[in-house]
N, C-alpha and C positions, 0 to 999 in steps of 0.2 A: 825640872825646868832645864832644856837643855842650850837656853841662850846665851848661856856665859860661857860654855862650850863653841857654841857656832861664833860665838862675838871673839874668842880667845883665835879662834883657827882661820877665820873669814878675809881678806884680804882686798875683796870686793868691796868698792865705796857704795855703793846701791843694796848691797847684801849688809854691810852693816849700819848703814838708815835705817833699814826694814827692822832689823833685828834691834837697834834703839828706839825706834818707834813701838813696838810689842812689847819692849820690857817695858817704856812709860807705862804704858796700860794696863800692865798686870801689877805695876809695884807702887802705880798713882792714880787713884780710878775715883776720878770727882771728887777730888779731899781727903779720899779714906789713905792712909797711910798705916803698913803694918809695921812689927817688928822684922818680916820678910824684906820691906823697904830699908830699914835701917840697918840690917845684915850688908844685903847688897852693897848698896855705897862706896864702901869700902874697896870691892873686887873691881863696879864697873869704872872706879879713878885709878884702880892699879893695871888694868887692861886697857886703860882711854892712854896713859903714859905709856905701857912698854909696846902699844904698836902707836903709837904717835896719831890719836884718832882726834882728827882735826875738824871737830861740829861741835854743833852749839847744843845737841841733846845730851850727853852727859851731864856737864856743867846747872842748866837747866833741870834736868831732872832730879840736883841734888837737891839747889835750891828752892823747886819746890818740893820736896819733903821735908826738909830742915823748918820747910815755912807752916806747912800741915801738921808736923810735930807738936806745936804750939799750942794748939786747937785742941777738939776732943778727942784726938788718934791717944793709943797705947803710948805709955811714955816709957825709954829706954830704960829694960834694968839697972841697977846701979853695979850690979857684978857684969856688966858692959863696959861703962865708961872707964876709961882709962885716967 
């Protein structure tokens, strides 16, 4: 997946919608949440901070995985949590 690449180097406001928009869907697809989703997270709040990416899909897409978590998705290993 090479969006956290395009989303790390992209600079264009319309090129990184597009590119928040495609990772919603590959990493929150009707409720299913993976461990892929819960990797993620992490990278797309440390790349939404160091270029100062100012939309409401990050935030949003964390909240809902955290909220699909809950549910019947994979629950995070414990050699995960901190």
């Amino acid at each position: 997946m090479t969006y956290y690449v395009d989303l790390a180097i992209s600079n264009d406001k319309e090129e990184i919608k597009q590119i928040l928009s495609e990772l919603f869907q590959e990493l929150y697809h009707q409720g299913d949440v993976g461990l892929a989703s819960y990797f993620a997270l992490p990278h797309l709040i440390r790349i939404g901070i160091e270029k100062h990416i100012d939309c409401y899909e990050i935030p949003l897409l964390v909240a809902s995985v955290e909220i699909q978590r809950k549910s019947d998705n994979p629950e995070i290993l414990n050699d995960y949590i901190e």
